[in-house]
N, C-alpha and C positions, 0 to 999 in steps of 0.2 A: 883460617878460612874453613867454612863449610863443607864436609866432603859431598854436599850435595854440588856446590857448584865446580867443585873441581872434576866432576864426573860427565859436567857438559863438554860437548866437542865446541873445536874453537868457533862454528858459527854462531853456536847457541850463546856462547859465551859473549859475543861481537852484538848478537841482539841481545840479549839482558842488560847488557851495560847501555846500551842507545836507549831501551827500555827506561831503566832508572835513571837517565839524567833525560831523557829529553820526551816520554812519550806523547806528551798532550801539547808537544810542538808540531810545527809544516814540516812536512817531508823535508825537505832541503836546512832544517834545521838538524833533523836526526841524520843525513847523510853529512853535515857540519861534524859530531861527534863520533860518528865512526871513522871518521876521515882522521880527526885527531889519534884515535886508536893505530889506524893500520899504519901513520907516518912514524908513530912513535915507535913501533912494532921493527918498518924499515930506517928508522935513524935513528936513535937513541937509546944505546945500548943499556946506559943504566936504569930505563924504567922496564926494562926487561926485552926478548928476544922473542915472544911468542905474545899471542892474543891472552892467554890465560895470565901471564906474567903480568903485562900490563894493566888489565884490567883490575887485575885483583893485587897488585903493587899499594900498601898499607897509605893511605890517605891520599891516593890519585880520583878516586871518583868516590865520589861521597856516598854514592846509594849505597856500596858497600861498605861501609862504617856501621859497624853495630849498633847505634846511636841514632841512623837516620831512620828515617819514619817510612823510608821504601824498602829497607835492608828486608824485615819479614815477608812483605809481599813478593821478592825478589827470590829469597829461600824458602818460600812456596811454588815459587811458579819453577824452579829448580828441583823441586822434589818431584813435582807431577808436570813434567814435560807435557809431556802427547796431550794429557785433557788444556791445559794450559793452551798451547797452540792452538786447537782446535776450535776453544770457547773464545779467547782473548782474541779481537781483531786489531789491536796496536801492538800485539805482542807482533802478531803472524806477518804484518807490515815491517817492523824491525829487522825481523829475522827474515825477510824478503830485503828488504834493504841491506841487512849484513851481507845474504847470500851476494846479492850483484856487488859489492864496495869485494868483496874477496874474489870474486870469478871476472875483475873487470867488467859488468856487462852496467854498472854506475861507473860513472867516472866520480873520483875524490872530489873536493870542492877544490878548485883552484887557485885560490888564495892559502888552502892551508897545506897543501901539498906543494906550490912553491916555495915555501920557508921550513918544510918539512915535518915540522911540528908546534904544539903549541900548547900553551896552556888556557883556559878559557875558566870566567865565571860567570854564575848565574845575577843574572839582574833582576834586583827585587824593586822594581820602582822606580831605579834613581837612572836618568842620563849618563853619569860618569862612575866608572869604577876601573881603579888602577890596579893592575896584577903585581907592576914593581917598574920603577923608574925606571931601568934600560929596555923595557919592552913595550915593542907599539903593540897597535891595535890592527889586527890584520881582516877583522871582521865584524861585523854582528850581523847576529839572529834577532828572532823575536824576543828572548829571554837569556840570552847569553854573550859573552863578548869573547874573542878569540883574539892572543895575545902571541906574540914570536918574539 
């Protein structure tokens, strides 16, 4: 991992990752994907115990795969915080969103803080996409499906 993004603090870290999977979603899509984050944070110890841990957990969210096509823009917006913030109005929404999804002032999505955590994928097009036989579907978004 980039010692640029290990140098954010965990909210910046909380909005980068909402950033990279979900930014050109409805708000209640990006509060879906942090909600993923903080559940798995409080319940599932082996994707890690911290926001850094989780997010940055080797093939958990895709924008950080060296290979995806947000990873640079993601390790730019890491390198120059403050102008980033500043310039970028989805970024400063995210990390408005991180902020309340960490200080309670959002509440989690409901569905996915009842089953604690989950895993979700992106929908390109198609109606159905399965995560793995024992797991349902505990939600959708506009572009993604959340699975328990």
């Amino acid at each position: 991992m980039k010692e640029a993004f290990l140098k954010l603090i965990p909210s910046q870290v909380l909005a980068l990752t909402i950033y990279g999977e979900s930014r050109g979603e409805p708000r209640e899509d990006k509060i879906d994907v942090g909600s993923v984050i903080l559940e798995r944070v409080d319940h599932r110890d082996w994707d890690g115990k911290t926001i850094h841990e989780v997010c940055f957990k080797r093939k958990q969210f895709s924008c950080f795969n060296e290979d995806d096509r947000n990873y640079g823009k993601l390790l730019h917006i890491a390198e120059n915080w403050d102008k980033a913030i500043a310039t970028d109005a989805a970024l400063a929404e995210c990390f408005n969103i991180a902020l309340g999804l960490i200080d309670g002032s959002i509440a989690r999505t409901p569905e996915i803080a009842a089953v604690h955590c989950c895993q979700y994928a992106t929908v390109k097009g198609a109606d159905s996409v399965t995560w793995d036989d024992h797991m349902k579907v505990v939600k959708r978004g506009r572009r993604h499906i959340f699975f328990a």
